[in-house]
C-alpha positions as CSV (number, residue, x, y, z in Angstrom):
1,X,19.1,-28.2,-4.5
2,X,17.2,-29.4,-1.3
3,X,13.7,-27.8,-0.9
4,X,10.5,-28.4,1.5
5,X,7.1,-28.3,0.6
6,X,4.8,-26.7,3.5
7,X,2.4,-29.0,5.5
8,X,-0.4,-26.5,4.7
9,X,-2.5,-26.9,2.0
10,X,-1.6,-23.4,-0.6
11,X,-5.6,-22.3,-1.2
12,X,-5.1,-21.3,2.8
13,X,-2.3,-19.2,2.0
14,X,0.9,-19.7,4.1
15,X,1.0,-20.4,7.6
16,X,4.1,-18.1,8.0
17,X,5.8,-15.7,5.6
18,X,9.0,-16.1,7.7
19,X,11.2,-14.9,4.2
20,X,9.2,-11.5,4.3
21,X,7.5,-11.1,7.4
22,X,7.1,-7.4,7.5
23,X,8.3,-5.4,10.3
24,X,5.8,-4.1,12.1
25,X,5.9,-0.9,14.2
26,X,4.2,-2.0,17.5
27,X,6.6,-1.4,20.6
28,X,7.6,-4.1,22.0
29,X,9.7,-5.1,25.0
30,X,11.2,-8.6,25.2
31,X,12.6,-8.4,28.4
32,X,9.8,-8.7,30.3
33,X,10.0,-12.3,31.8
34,X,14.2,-12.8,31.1
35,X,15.8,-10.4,29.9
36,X,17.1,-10.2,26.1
37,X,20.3,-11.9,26.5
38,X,18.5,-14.9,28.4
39,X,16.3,-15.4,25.3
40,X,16.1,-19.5,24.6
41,X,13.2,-22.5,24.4
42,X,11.4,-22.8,27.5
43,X,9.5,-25.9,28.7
44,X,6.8,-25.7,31.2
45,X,7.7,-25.3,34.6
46,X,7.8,-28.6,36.4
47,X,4.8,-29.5,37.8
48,X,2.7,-27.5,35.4
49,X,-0.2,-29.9,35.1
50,X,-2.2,-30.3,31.5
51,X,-5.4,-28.6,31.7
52,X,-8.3,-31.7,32.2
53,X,-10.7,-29.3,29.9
54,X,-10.6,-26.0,27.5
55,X,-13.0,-24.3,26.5
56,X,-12.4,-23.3,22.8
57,X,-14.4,-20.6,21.5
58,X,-14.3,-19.3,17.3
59,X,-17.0,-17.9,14.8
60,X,-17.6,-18.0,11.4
61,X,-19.4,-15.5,8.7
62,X,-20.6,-15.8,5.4
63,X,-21.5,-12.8,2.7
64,X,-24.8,-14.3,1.4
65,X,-25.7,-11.5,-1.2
66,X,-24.1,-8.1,-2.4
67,X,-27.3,-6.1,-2.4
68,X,-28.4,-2.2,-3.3
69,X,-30.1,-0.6,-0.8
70,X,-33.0,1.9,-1.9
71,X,-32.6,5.1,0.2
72,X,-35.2,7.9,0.1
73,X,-32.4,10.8,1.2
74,X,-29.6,9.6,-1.1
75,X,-29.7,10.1,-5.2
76,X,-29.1,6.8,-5.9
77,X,-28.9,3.2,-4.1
78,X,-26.6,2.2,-1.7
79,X,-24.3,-0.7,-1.8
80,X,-24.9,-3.4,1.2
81,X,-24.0,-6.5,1.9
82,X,-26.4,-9.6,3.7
83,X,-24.4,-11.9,5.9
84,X,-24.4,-14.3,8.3
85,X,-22.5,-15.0,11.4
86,X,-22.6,-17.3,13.9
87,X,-20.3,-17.8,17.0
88,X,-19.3,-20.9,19.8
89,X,-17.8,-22.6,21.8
90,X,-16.9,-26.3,22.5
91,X,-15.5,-27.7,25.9
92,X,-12.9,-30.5,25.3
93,X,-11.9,-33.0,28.5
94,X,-12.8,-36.2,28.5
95,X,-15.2,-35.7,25.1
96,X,-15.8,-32.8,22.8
97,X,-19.3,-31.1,23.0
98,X,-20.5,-27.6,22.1
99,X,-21.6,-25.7,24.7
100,X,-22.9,-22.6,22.9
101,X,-23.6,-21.7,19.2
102,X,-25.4,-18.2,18.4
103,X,-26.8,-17.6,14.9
104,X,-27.1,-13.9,13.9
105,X,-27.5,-12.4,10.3
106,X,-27.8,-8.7,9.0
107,X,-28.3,-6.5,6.4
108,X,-24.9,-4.1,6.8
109,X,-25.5,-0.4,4.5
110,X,-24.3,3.1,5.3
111,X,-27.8,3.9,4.1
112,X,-29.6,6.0,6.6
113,X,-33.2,4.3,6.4
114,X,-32.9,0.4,6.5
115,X,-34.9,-1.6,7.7
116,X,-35.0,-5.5,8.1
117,X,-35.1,-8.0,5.7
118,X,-37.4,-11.0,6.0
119,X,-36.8,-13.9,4.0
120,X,-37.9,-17.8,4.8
121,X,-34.3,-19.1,5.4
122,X,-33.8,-16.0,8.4
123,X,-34.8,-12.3,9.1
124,X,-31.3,-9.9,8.3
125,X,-31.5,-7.5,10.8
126,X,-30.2,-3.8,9.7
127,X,-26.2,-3.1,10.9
128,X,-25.0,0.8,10.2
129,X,-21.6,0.7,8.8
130,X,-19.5,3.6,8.3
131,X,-18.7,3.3,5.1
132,X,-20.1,2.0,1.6
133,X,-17.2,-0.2,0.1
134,X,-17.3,-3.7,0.4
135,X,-13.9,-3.6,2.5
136,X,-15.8,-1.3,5.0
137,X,-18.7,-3.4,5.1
138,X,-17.0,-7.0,5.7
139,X,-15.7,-5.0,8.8
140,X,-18.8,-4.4,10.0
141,X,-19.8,-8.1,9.5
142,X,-16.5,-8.9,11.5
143,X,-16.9,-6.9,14.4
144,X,-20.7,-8.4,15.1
145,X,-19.3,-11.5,14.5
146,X,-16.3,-10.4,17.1
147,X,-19.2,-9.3,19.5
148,X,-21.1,-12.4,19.5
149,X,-17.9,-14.4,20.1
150,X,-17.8,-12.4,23.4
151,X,-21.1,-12.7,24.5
152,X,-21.0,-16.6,23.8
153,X,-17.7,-17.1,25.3
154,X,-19.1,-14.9,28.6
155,X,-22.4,-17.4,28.7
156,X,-19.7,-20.2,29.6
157,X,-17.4,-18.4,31.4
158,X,-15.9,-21.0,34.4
159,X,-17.0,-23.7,32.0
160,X,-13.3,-25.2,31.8
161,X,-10.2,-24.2,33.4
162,X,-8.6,-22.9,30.2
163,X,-10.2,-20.6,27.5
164,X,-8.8,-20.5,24.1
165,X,-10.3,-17.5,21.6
166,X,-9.2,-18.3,17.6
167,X,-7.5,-15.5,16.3
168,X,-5.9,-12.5,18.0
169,X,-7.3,-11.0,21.4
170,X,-8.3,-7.6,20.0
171,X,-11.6,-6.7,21.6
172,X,-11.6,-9.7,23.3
173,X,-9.7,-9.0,26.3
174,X,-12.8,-8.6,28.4
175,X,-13.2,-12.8,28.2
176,X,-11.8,-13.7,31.8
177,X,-8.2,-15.2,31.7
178,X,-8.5,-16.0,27.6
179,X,-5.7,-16.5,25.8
180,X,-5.9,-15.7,22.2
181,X,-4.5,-18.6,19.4
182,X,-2.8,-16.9,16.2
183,X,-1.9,-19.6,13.2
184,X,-0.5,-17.5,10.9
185,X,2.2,-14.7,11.1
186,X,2.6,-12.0,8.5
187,X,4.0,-9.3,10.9
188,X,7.4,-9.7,12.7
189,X,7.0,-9.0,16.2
190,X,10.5,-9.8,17.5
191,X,13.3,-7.8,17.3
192,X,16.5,-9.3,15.7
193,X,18.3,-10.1,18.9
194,X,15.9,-12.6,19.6
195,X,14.2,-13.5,16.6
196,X,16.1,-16.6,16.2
197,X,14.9,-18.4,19.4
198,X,11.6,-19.1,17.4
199,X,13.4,-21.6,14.9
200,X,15.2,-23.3,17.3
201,X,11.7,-24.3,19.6
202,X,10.9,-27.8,19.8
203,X,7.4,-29.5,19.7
204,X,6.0,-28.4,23.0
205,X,8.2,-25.3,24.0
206,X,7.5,-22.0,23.9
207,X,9.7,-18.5,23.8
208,X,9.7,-16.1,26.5
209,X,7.2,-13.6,27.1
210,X,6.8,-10.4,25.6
211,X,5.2,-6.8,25.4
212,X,3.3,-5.4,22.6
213,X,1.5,-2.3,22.8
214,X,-0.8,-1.0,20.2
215,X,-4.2,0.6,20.8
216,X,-4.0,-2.2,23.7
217,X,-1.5,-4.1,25.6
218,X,-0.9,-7.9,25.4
219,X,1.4,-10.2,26.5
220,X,2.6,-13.0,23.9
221,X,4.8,-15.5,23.4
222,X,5.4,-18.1,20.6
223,X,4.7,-21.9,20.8
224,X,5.3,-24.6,18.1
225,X,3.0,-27.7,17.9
226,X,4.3,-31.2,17.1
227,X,4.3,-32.6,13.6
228,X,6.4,-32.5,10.7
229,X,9.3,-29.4,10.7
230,X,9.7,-28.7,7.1
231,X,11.0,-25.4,8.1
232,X,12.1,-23.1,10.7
233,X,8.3,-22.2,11.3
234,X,6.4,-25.0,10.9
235,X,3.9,-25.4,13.4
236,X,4.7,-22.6,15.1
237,X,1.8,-20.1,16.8
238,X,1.3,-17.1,18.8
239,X,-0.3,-16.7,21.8
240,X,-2.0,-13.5,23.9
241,X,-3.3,-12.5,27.0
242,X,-4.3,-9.3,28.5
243,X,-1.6,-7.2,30.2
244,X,-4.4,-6.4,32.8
245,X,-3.2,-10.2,34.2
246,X,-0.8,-10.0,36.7
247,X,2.7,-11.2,35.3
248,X,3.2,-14.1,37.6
249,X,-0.4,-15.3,36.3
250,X,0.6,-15.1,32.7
251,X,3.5,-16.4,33.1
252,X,2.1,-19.5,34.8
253,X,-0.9,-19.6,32.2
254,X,2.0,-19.8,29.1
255,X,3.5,-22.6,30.9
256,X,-0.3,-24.1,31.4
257,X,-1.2,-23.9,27.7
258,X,2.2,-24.6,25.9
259,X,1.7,-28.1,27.6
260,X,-2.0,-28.5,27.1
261,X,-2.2,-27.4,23.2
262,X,0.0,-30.6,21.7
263,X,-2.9,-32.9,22.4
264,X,-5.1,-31.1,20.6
265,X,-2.9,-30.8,17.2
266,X,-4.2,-31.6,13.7
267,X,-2.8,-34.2,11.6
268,X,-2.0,-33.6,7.7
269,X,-4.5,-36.4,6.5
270,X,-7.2,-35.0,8.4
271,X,-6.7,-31.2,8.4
272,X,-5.3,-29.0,5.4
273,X,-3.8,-26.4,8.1
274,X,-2.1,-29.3,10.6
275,X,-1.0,-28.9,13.1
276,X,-1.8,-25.4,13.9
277,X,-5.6,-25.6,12.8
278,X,-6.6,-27.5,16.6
279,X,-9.0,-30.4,16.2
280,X,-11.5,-28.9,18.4
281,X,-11.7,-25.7,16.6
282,X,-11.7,-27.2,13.3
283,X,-15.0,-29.4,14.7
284,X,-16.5,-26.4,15.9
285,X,-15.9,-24.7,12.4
286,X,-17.6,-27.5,10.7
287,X,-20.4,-26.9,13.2
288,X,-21.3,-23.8,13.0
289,X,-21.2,-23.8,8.9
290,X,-23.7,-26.3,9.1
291,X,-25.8,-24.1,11.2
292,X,-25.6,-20.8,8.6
293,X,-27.4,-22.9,6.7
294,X,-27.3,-23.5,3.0
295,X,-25.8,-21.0,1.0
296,X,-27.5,-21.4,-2.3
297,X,-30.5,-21.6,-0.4
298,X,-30.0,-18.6,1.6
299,X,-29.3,-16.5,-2.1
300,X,-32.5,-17.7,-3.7
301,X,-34.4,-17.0,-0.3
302,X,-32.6,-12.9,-0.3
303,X,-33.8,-13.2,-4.2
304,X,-36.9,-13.8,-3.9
305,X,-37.3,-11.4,-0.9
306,X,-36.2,-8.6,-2.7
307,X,-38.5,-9.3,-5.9
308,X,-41.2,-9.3,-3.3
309,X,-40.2,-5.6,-2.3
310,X,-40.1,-4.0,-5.4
């Protein structure tokens, strides 16, 4: 029996289900740059130059407390939830610096009277949700942490000649010429036909472009990373931009950031999720943890606010 063991470390999950990557129902047309039966690795054009600096832009969030929110038009308390978010960005070329970090934090409750709470580690400002559970809630959390990505990445818009958003464009798109950086894949995109051009990429290729259309359209196209191939995914990512570009632009921005992104690849003995977890974003991770503050702090703070209101 031969067998590989994944690069990433398991308490991440995996970086692709490739076995049982569920089909997923968005429409999608691969035949947008070649058609189907032209499907194979692409390199960058020649001449496509490596991008001197990116501007790499992620945020973070942290549930500080599950709370109950005392309503005056409800029979009973409301579940909530206190968290903190922050979001920024760090321009790499010839050194690494953040360029933007935002803080935020809120109280999030489908309660109709909330107001803010004021502790000594930060004030959690009061975010409607439109729900109670604690699924519905972390939403909320996520889309104002979404929101403050875009108003940080807008602050520094022309500040490098590539932008890089972690995670997957949606709501997004508005961030000028952004391309959107997906690690992990748990929904097959591809259809069958094609599929197979993904194993056979080598470090620094990429797949043709494609068409997905959900509530919004976005080109993508797959890229893998250099490091070790224990399998037919390994290091593989995706890759977005907004079908409001122009193909011709996207097609020479694909080329632009499937040379540019090897430099920037994690390594297994200094990141858990190498190579696809990028150095800079990583870094900028680390950063903005460090500026939510300290956790246990921030629960005794929320603690002793709340004793204080009763």
């Amino acid at each position: 029996m031969q067998f590989a063991v994944e690069a990433w470390d398991p308490s991440y999950g995996s970086s692709s289900d490739e076995a049982v990557l569920e089909r997923g129902e968005t429409p999608v047309d691969a035949s947008i740059e070649v058609p189907e039966t032209a499907w194979k690795p692409r390199r960058p054009a020649p001449g496509t130059r490596v991008a001197s600096s990116v501007l790499f832009v992620d945020g973070v969030l942290r549930v500080e407390a599950r709370v109950w929110v005392r309503d005056d038009t409800a029979s009973q308390d409301q579940p909530g939830l206190c968290g903190s978010y922050a979001a920024g960005a760090v321009r790499c070329g010839e050194s690494a610096d953040v360029v933007a970090a935002e803080v935020r934090r809120g109280l999030f409750s489908s309660a109709a009277d909330v107001s803010a709470v004021e502790t000594r580690s930060g004030t959690f400002e009061p975010r409607a949700t439109a729900g109670e559970g604690f699924e519905q809630l972390h939403v909320g959390l996520q889309q104002r942490m979404r929101e403050l990505e875009v108003e940080v990445a807008h602050g520094v818009a022309g500040a490098a000649e590539l932008v890089v958003v972690d995670g997957p464009l949606t709501d997004r798109q508005s961030i000028p010429d952004a391309v959107g950086y997906v690690k992990s894949h748990h929904v097959g995109y591809l259809p069958d036909s094609v599929v197979g051009v993904v194993g056979r990429l080598e470090a620094g290729e990429r797949t043709p472009l494609f068409l997905a259309t959900t509530k919004w359209s976005r080109y993508s196209w797959y890229v893998r990373l250099p490091g070790e191939r224990t399998h037919a995914w390994s290091g593989i990512v995706r890759c977005e931009a907004s079908a409001d570009n122009p193909l011709d632009r996207v097609v020479e921005l694909a080329d632009r950031i499937t040379a540019t992104l090897p430099r920037y690849a994690s390594t297994p003995h200094k990141d858990a999720r190498s190579p696809q977890n990028l150095f800079p974003i990583a870094g900028l991770e680390r950063e903005l943890r460090r500026r939510l503050g300290d956790p246990a702090l921030m629960l005794r703070s929320l603690r002793q606010a709340a004793a204080s209101s009763r």
